[in-house]
C-alpha positions as a Python dict, from the first residue, in 0.01 Angstrom:
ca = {
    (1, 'X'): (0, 0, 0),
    (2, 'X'): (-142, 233, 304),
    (3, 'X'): (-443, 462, 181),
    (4, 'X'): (-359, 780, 216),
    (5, 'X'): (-514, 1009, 471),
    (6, 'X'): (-603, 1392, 561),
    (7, 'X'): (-389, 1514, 794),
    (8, 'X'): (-612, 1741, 916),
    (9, 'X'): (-961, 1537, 939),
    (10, 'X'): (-824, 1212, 886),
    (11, 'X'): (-1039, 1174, 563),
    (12, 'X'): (-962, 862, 314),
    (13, 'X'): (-791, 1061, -45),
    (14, 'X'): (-798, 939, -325),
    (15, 'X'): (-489, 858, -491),
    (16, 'X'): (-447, 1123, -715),
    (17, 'X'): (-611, 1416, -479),
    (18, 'X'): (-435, 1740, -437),
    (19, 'X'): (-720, 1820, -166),
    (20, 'X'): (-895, 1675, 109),
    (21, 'X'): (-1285, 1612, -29),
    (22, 'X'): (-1399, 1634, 262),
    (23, 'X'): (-1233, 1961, 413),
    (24, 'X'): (-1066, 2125, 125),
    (25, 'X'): (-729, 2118, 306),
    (26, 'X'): (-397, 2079, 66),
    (27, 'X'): (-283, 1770, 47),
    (28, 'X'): (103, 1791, 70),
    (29, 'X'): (243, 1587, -262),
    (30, 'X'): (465, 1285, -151),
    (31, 'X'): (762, 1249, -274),
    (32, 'X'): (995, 933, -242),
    (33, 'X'): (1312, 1003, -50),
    (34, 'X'): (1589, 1143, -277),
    (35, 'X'): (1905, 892, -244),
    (36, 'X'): (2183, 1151, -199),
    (37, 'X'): (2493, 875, -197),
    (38, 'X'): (2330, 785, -538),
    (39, 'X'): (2395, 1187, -643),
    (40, 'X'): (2764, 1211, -493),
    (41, 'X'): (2916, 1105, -811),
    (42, 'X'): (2741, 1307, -1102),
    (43, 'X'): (2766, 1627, -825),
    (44, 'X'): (3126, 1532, -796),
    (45, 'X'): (3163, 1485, -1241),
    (46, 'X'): (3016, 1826, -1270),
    (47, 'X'): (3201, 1981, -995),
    (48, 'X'): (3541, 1844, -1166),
    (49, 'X'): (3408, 1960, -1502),
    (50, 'X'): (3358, 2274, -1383),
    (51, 'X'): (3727, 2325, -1224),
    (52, 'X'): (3820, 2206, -1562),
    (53, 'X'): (3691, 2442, -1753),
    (54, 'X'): (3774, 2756, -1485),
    (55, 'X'): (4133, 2606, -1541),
    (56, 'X'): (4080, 2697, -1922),
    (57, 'X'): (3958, 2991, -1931),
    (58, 'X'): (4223, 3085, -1672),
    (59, 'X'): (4477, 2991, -1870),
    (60, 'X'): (4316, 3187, -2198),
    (61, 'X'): (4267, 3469, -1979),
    (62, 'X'): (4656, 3480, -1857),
    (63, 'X'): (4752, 3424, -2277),
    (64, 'X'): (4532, 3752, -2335),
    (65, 'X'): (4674, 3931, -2053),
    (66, 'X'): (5025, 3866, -2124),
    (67, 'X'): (4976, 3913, -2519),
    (68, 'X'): (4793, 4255, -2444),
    (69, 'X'): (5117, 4364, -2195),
    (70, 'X'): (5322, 4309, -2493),
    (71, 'X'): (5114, 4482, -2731),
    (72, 'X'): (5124, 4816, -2488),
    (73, 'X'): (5469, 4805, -2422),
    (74, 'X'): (5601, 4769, -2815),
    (75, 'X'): (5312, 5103, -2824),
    (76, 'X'): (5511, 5261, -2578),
    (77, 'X'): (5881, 5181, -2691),
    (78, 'X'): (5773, 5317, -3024),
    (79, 'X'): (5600, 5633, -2866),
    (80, 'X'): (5926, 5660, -2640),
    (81, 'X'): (6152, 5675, -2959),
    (82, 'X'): (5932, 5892, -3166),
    (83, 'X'): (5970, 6123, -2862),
    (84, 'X'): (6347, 6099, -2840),
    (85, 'X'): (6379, 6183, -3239),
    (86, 'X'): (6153, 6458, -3148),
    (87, 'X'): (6398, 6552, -2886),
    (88, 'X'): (6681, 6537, -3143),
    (89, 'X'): (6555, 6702, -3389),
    (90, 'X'): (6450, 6996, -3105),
    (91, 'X'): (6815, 6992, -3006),
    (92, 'X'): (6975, 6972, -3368),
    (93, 'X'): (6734, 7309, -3519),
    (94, 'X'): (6865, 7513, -3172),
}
């Protein structure tokens, strides 16, 4: 394995350093390269689990919607009758 060295004065580091000993500088932390072909499939699982679950609550969304139309328009057949008795009743006392 290459020793590691200061990029700035070119100083041996120790393995573990998170500074140059010898001029203080800040020793970038190496990473190993991330294998993104190795990723595709768990980014592509969550993506499809994600659609999935948009799909559901789509789909509960559209039941609430559709069950709170109903509710308002039973409200306003039943106001709309109460309204023509009321009419009725207006007409029948005249």
């Amino acid at each position: 394995m290459e020793k590691r060295k200061c990029i700035r004065c070119k100083a041996e580091l120790p393995v573990e350093a998170n500074f140059c000993p010898n001029c203080g500088y800040e020793v970038p932390i190496s990473r190993p390269p991330i294998d993104l072909a190795s990723l595709m499939p768990k980014v592509i699982k969550g993506i499809s689990d994600a659609l999935g679950l948009l799909g559901e609550l789509a789909t509960d969304l559209k039941g609430l919607v559709e069950a709170h139309a109903e509710s308002m328009r039973r409200a306003q057949e039943k106001e709309l009758e109460k309204l023509k008795e009321e009419s009725k009743e207006s007409k029948d006392k005249e």
